[in-house]
C-alpha positions as CSV (number, residue, x, y, z in Angstrom):
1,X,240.2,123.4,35.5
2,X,242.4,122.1,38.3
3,X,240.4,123.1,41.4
4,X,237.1,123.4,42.3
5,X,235.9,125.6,45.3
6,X,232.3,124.2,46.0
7,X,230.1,126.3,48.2
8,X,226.5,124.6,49.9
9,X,224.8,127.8,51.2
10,X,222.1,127.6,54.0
11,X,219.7,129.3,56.2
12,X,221.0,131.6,58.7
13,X,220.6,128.9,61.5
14,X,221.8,126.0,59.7
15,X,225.6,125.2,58.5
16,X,227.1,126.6,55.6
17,X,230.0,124.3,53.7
18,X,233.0,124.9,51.9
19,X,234.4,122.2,50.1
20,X,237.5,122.6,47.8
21,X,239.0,119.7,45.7
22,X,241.8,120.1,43.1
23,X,242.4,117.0,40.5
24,X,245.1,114.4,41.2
25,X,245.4,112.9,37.6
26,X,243.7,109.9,36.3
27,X,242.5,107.2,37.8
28,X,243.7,103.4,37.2
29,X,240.5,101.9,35.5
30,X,238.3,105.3,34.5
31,X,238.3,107.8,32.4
32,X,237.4,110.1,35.2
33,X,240.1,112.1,37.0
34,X,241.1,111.6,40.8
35,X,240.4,114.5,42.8
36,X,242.1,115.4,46.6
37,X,240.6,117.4,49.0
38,X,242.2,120.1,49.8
39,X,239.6,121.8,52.8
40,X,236.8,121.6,54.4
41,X,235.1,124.6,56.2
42,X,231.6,124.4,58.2
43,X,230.0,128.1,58.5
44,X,227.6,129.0,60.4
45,X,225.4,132.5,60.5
46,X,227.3,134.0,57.9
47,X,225.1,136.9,55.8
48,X,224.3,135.7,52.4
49,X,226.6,138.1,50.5
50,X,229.4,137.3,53.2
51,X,229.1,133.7,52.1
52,X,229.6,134.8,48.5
53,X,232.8,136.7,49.6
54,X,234.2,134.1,51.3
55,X,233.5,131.9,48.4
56,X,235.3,134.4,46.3
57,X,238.3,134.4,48.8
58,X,238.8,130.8,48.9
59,X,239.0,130.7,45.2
60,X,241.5,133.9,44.7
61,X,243.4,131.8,47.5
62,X,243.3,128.6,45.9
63,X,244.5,129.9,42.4
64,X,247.3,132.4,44.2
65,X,248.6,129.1,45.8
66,X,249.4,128.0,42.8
67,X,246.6,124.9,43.0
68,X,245.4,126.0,39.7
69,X,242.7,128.1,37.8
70,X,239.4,127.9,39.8
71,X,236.0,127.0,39.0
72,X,233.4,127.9,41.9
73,X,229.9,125.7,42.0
74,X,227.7,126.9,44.1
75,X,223.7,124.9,45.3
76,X,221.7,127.0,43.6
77,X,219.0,125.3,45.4
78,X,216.2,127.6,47.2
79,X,218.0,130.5,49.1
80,X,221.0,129.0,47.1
81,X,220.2,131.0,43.9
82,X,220.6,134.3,45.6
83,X,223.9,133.2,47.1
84,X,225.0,132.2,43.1
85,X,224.5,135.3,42.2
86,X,225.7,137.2,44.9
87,X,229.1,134.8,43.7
88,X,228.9,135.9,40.4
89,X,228.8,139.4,41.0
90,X,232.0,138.9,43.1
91,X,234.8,141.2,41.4
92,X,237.1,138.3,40.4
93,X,238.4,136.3,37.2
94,X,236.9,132.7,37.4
95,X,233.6,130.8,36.5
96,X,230.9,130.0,39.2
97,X,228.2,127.2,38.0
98,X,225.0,126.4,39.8
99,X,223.5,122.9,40.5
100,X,220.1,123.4,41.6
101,X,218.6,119.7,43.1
102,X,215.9,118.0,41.2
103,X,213.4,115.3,42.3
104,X,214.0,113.8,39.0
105,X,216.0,111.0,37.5
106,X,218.3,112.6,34.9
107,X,220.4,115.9,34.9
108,X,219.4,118.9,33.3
109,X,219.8,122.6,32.4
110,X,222.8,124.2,30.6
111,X,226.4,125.2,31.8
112,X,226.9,127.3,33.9
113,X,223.4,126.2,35.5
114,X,222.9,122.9,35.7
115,X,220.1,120.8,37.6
116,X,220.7,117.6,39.4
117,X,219.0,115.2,41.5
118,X,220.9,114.8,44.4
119,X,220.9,110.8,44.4
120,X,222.7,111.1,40.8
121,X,225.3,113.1,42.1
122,X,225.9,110.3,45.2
123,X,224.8,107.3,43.0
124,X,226.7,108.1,39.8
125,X,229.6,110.0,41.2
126,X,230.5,110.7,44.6
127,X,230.3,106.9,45.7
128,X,232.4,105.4,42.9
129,X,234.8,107.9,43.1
130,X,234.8,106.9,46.6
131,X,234.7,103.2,46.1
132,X,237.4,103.1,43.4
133,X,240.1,105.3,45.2
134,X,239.5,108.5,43.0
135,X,238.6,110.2,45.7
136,X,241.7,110.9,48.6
137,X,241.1,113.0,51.5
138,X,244.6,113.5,53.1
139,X,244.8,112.6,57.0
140,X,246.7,116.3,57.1
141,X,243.3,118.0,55.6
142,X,241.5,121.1,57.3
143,X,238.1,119.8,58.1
144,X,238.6,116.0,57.8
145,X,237.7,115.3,60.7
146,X,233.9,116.9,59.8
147,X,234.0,115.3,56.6
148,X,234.4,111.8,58.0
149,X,231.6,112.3,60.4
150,X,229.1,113.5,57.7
151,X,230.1,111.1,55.3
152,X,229.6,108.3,58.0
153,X,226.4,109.7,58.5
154,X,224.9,110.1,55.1
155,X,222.7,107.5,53.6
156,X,221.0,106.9,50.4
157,X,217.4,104.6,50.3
158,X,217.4,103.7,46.5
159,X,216.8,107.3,45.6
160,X,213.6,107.9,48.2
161,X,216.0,110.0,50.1
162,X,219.6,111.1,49.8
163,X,220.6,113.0,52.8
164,X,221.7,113.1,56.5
165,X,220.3,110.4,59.2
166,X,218.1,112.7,61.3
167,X,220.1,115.2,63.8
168,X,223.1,114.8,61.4
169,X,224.2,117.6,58.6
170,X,225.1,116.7,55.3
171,X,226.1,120.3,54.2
172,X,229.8,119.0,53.5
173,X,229.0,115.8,51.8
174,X,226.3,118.2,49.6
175,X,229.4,120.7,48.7
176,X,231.8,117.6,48.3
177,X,229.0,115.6,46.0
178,X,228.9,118.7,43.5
179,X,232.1,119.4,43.2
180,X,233.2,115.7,42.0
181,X,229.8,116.1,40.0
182,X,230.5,119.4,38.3
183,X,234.8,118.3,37.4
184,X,233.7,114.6,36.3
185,X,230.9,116.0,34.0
186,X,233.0,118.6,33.0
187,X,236.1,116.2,32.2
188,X,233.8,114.4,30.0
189,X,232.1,116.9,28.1
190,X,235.9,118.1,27.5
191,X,237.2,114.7,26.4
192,X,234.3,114.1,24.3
193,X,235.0,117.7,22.6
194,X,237.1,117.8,19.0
């Protein structure tokens, strides 16, 4: 897997986000891969199943411009597990795992659904793959500019709450956090694999 099209559903009046990253080899001192992002896309009042084409799309465009074989994660959270499987029913040739968020400490669940709490996806991912560079988000990238302010925004209070500061979204961060989750975890269980 060489991109990853990561897809935070929501309600009908709150933002939708699509995040897609695609690996940038290895980083200096991890054994986890680098990963650029290649767009960011808010949507807002979008039907359900219109979110799980455009989800589709994104990945049949990723993979036809040549970024590599797609895997689609998708928050199975809530609502989110009707939007997974309105993805999976989508009439096109790649996998689509769910993360649905835990209050607990550790992850969970099987591939292709898994279940996360949300701070171990910032704590134990997202942040150091900030911190140590793995992370690049290109000044020339579609939705930067969103990122940045989410990002900027989001806080974590030793795992009380991981989220948006109040009257801020998060819905990118949330799509971007799952995606480096779901490709680390999924490097590892490769290199640890005969």
């Amino acid at each position: 897997m060489s991109v990853i099209v990561s897809l935070d559903p929501a309600q009908a009046v709150d933002n939708a986000a699509l995040v897609t990253i695609r690996s940038a080899g290895r980083g200096e001192h991890s054994q986890r891969p680098c990963w650029r992002v290649v767009s960011v896309v808010a949507l807002r009042g979008l039907a359900y199943a219109d979110l799980a084409r455009y989800a589709a799309a994104a990945a049949l465009g990723a993979h036809r411009a040549g970024l590599g074989t797609p895997l689609v994660v998708v928050d199975a959270t809530g609502i989110g597990r009707a939007v997974l499987e309105l993805v999976r029913a989508q009439p096109v040739p790649y996998e689509v795992v769910g993360v649905a968020f835990t209050g607990g400490r550790r992850a969970g669940g099987a591939w292709p659904d898994l279940t996360v709490p949300k701070h171990v996806m910032v704590d134990g991912y997202l942040t150091p793959a900030i911190e140590h560079g793995r992370l690049v988000i290109p000044a020339q990238c579609a939705g930067r500019d969103l990122l940045a302010a989410e990002l900027a925004a989001f806080h974590n209070l030793g795992g009380r709450r991981t989220g948006a500061t109040t009257g801020s979204h998060d819905d990118t961060v949330t799509a971007l956090a799952q995606a480096v989750y779901v490709g680390d975890t999924s490097h590892e269980q490769q290199a640890r694999t005969p």
